[in-house]
C-alpha atoms as a printed R data frame, in Angstrom:
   type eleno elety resid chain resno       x      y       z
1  ATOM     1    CA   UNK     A     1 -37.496 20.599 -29.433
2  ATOM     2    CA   UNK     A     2 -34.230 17.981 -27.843
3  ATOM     3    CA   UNK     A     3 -33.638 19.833 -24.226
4  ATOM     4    CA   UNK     A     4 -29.834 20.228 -24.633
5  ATOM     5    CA   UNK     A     5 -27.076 17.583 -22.688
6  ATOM     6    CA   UNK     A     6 -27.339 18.037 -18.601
7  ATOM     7    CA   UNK     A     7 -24.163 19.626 -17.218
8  ATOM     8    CA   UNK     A     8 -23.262 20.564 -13.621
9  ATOM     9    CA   UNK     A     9 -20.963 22.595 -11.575
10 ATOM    10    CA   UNK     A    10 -20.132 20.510  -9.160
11 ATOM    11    CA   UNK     A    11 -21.081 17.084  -7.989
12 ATOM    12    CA   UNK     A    12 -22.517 15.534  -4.351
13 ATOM    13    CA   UNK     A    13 -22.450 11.935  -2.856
14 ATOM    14    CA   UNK     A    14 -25.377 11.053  -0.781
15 ATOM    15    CA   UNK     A    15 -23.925  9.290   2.407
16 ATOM    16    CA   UNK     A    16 -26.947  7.057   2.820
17 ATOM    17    CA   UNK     A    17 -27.571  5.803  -0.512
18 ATOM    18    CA   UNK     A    18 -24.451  7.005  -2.758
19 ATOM    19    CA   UNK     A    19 -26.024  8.639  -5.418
20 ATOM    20    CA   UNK     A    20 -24.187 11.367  -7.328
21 ATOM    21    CA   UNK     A    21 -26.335 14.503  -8.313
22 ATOM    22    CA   UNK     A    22 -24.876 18.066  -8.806
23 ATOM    23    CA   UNK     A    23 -24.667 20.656  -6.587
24 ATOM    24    CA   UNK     A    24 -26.994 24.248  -5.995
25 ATOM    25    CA   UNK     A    25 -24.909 26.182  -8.052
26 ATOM    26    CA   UNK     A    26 -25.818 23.495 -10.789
27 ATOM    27    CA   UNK     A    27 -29.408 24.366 -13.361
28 ATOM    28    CA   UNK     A    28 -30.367 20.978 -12.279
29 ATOM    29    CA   UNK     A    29 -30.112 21.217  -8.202
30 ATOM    30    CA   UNK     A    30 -30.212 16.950  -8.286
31 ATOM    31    CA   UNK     A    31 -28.610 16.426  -4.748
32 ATOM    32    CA   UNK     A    32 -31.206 18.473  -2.949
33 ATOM    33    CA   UNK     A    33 -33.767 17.271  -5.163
34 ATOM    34    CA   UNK     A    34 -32.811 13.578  -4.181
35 ATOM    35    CA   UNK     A    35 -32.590 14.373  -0.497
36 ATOM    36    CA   UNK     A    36 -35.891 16.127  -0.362
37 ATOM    37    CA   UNK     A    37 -37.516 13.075  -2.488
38 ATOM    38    CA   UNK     A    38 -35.713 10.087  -0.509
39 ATOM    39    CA   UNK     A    39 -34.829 12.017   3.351
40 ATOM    40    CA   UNK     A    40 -31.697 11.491   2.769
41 ATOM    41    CA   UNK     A    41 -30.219 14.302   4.333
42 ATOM    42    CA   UNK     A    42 -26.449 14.152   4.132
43 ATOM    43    CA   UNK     A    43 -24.205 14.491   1.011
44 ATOM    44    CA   UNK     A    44 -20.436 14.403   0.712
45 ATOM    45    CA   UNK     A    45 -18.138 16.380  -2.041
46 ATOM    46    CA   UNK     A    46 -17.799 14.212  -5.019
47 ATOM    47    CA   UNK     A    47 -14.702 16.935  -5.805
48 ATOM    48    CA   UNK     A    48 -11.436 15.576  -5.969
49 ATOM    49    CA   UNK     A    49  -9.668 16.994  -2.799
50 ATOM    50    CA   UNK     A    50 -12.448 17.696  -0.722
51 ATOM    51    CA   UNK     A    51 -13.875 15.645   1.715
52 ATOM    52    CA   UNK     A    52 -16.570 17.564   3.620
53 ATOM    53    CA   UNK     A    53 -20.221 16.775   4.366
54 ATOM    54    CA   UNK     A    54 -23.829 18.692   4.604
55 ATOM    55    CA   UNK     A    55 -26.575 18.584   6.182
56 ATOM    56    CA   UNK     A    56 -29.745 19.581   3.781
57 ATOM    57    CA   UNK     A    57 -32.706 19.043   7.373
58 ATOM    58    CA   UNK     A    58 -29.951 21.196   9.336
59 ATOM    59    CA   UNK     A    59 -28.430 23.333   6.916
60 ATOM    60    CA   UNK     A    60 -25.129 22.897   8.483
61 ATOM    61    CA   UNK     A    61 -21.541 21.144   7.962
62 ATOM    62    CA   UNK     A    62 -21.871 17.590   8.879
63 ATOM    63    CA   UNK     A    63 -19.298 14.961  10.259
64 ATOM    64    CA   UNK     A    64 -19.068 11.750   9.209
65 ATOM    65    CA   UNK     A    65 -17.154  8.632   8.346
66 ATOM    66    CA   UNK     A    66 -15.556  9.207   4.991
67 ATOM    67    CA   UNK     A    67 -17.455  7.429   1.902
68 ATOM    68    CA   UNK     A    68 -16.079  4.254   0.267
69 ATOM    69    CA   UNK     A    69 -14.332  4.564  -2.841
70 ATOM    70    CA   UNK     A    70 -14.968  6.645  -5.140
71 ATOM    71    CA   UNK     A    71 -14.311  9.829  -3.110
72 ATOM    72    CA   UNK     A    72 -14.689 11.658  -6.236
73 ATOM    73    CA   UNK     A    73 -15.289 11.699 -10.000
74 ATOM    74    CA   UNK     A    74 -12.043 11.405 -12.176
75 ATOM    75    CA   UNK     A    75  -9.469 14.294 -11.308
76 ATOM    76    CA   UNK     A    76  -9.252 14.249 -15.265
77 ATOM    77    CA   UNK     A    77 -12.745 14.865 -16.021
78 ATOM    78    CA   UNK     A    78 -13.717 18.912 -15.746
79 ATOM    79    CA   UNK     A    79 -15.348 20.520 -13.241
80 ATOM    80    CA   UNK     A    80 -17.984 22.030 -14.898
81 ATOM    81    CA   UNK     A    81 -19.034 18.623 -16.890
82 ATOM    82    CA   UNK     A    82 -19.068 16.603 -18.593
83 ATOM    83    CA   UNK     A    83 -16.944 17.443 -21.567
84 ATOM    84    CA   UNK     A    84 -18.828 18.597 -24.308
85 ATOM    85    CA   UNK     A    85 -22.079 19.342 -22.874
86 ATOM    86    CA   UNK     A    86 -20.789 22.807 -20.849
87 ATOM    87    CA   UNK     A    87 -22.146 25.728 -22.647
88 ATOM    88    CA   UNK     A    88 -20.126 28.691 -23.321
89 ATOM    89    CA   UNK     A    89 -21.984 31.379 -20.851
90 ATOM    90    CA   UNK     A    90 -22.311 28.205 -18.160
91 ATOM    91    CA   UNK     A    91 -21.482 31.145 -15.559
92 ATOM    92    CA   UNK     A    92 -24.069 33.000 -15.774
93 ATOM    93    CA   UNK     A    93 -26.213 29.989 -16.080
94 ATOM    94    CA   UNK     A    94 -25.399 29.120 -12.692
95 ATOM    95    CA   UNK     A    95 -27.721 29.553  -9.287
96 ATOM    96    CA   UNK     A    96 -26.433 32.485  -6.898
């Protein structure tokens, strides 16, 4: 059986490396699976507007220099996304 399109709630940078995986609210969890895997502890919004960062190792707010461009996916594309792959109950799909 095709496993239906990913989606996500919200998106994370990873400060060391720049990869962009969703959030904990997200079915997927990829940013804390990607800073478990790599060590890479610290992630940045990827949300248009916000610019704070976390600390997975210290479970804390974390300061930082701000990323390089892109801050943020598109301020057109939807937060949940991507278009077309969100499914209609996505909020009680997502993690508490």
């Amino acid at each position: 059986m095709a496993q239906p399109p990913g989606w996500w709630f919200h998106l994370r940078r990873c400060a060391a490396c720049g990869h962009v995986g969703c959030c904990d609210s997200s079915p997927a969890q990829h940013a804390t699976a990607h800073a478990r895997s790599t060590g890479h502890r610290v992630v940045q919004s990827f949300e248009p507007g916000e610019d704070w960062m976390w600390d997975y190792r210290d479970e804390t707010y974390a300061r930082g220099p701000l990323l390089r461009e892109p801050r943020s996916h598109p301020a057109d594309q939807p937060a949940p996304g991507p278009a077309g792959a969100v499914p209609p109950d996505w909020q009680q799909r997502l993690h508490a």
